[in-house]
Structure formats: C-alpha cells, structure tokens
C-alpha positions in Angstrom: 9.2 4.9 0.2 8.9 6.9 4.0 5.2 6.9 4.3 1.9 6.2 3.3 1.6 9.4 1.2 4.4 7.9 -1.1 2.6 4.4 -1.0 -0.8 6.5 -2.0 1.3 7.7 -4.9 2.2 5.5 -6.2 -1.0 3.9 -6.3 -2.7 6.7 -7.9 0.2 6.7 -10.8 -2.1 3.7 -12.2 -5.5 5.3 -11.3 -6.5 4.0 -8.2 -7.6 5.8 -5.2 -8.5 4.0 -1.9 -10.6 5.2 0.7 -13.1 3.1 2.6 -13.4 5.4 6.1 -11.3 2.4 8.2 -8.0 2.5 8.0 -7.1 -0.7 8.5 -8.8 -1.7 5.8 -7.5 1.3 3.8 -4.2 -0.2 4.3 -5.3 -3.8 3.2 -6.8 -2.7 0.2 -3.7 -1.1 -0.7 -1.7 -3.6 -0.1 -3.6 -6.0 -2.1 -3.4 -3.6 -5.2 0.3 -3.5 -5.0 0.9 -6.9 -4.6 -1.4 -7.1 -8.2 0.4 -4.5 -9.8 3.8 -6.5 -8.9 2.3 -10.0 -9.7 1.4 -8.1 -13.4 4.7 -6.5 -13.7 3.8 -3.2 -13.4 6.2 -2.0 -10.3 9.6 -2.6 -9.4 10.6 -5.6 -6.7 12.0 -2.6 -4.5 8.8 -0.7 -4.6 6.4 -3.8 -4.1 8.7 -4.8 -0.9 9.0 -0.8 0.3 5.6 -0.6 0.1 4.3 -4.2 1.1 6.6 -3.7 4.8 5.4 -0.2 5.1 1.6 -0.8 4.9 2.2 -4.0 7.1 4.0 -2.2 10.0 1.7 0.8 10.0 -1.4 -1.6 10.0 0.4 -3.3 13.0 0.8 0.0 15.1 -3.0 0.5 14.2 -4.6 -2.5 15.6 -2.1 -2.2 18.4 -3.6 0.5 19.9 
C-alpha cells in the first residue's frame, strides 16, 4: 500500500466508505475500521501494518501544518 487511495480500497472491498468532511478524522475512522477488520481476521498482518503506518504518518503531516 503507497497511498490513501489504496487504504480507501481496501476499505471499500468490505463495504465501507468513509467521509466525514475532516480529514483527520477521515483518517481515524479509517484506521479504526482496519484495525477491526484485522482484530476479526478479515485482512492480512501486512495490510493491517501498511495501512495502520500509512494513515498514521499522513494524519501526522496533517496536524502538522
């Protein structure tokens, strides 16, 4: 996984769509929902950590700004 496209992906390969207007919280959301789908065995270790350090550095340069 490059970017949060691919993290959207995957998300959407189980039906869910996020989009609350705030990024930030876009990105929480989402990483929330793939740390469920792991913790019920529906994803791969690699694509739980790919996505978890993803969402977490991009959330990072957000609220850097």
């Amino acid at each position: 996984m490059k970017t949060i496209y691919d993290v959207q992906q995957l998300l959407k390969r189980f039906g869910t769509f996020i989009y609350v207007g705030d990024r930030v919280a876009d990105l929480e959301l989402m990483e929330d929902e793939v740390r469920e789908l792991y913790e019920n065995k529906m994803i791969t270790i690699e694509e739980f950590k790919d996505s978890v350090l993803l969402l977490r550095q991009k959330r990072t340069e957000l609220v850097d700004k």
